[in-house]
C-alpha positions in Angstrom: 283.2 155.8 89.7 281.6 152.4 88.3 278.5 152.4 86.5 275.6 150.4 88.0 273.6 149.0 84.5 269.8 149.6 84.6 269.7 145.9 84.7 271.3 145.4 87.6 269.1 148.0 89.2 265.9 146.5 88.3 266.9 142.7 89.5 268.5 144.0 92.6 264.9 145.5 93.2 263.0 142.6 92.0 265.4 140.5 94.7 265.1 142.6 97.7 261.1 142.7 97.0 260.9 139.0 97.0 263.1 139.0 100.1 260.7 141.4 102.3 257.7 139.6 101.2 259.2 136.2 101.9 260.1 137.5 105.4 256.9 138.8 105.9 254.9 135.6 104.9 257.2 133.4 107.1 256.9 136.1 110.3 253.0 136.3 109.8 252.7 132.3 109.5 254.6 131.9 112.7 252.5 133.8 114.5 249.0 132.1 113.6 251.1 128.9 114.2 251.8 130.0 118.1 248.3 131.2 118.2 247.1 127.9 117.7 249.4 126.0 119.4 248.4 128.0 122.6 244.6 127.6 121.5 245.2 123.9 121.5 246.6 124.0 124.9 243.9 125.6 126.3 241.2 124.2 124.6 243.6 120.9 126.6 243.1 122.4 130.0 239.4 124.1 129.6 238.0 120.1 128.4 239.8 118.6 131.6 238.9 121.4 133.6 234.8 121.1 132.6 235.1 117.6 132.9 236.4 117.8 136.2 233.4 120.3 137.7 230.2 118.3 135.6 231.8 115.2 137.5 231.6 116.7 140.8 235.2 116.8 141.7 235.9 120.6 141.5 234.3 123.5 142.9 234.8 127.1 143.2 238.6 128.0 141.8 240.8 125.5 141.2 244.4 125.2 139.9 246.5 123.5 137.9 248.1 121.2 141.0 244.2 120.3 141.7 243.9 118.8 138.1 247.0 116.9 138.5 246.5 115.6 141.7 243.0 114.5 140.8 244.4 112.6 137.7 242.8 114.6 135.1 245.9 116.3 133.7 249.8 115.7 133.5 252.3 118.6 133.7 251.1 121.3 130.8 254.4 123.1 128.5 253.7 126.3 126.7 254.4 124.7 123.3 256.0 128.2 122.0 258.3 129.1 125.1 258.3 125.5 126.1 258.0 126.2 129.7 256.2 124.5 132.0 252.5 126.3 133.2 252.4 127.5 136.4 250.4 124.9 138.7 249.2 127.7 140.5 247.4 128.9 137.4 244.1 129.2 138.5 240.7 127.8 136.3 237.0 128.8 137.1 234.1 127.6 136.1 231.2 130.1 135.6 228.0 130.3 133.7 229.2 127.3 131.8 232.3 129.1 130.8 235.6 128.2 131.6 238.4 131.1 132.2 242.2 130.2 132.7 243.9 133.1 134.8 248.0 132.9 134.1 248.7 135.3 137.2 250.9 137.0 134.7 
């Protein structure tokens, strides 16, 4: 049976601790870069939507397909799954608020 050198031990250690925090780091940065990619969408789609209701031109509900047919907004991709967004996602507009509802 070959003889592993305490040397060997403690850089093989001192690699694979490196390795897990490295993979750790890059999983936990990828995540807060989807979050704000999806933040930046819908902080996209709550300005249009706002704008659209103070103008007048939306009341009550209103969907995706009502933005884009009133000009406000062209076709919305998830930037993580890049999939397009629903157009019967529905917005409302209450106490100054907007909420986006996914229907998921």
């Amino acid at each position: 049976m070959a003889k592993i050198s305490n040397k060997s031990l403690i850089f093989l250690t001192i690699v694979l601790l490196i390795a897990v925090i490295v993979v750790a780091t890059l999983l936990k940065i990828t995540e807060i870069h989807d979050e704000r990619l999806i933040y930046a969408m819908e902080s996209k789609i709550s300005y249009y939507a706002k704008r659209c209701y103070l103008e007048g031109n939306c009341e009550g509900d209103v969907t995706l397909a009502d933005l884009y047919d009133r000009g406000y907004l062209e076709e919305i991709v998830n930037p993580v799954t890049k999939e397009i967004i629903s157009k019967d996602t529905i917005i409302s507009y209450n106490d100054n608020e907007i909420s986006i509802d996914y229907g998921v």
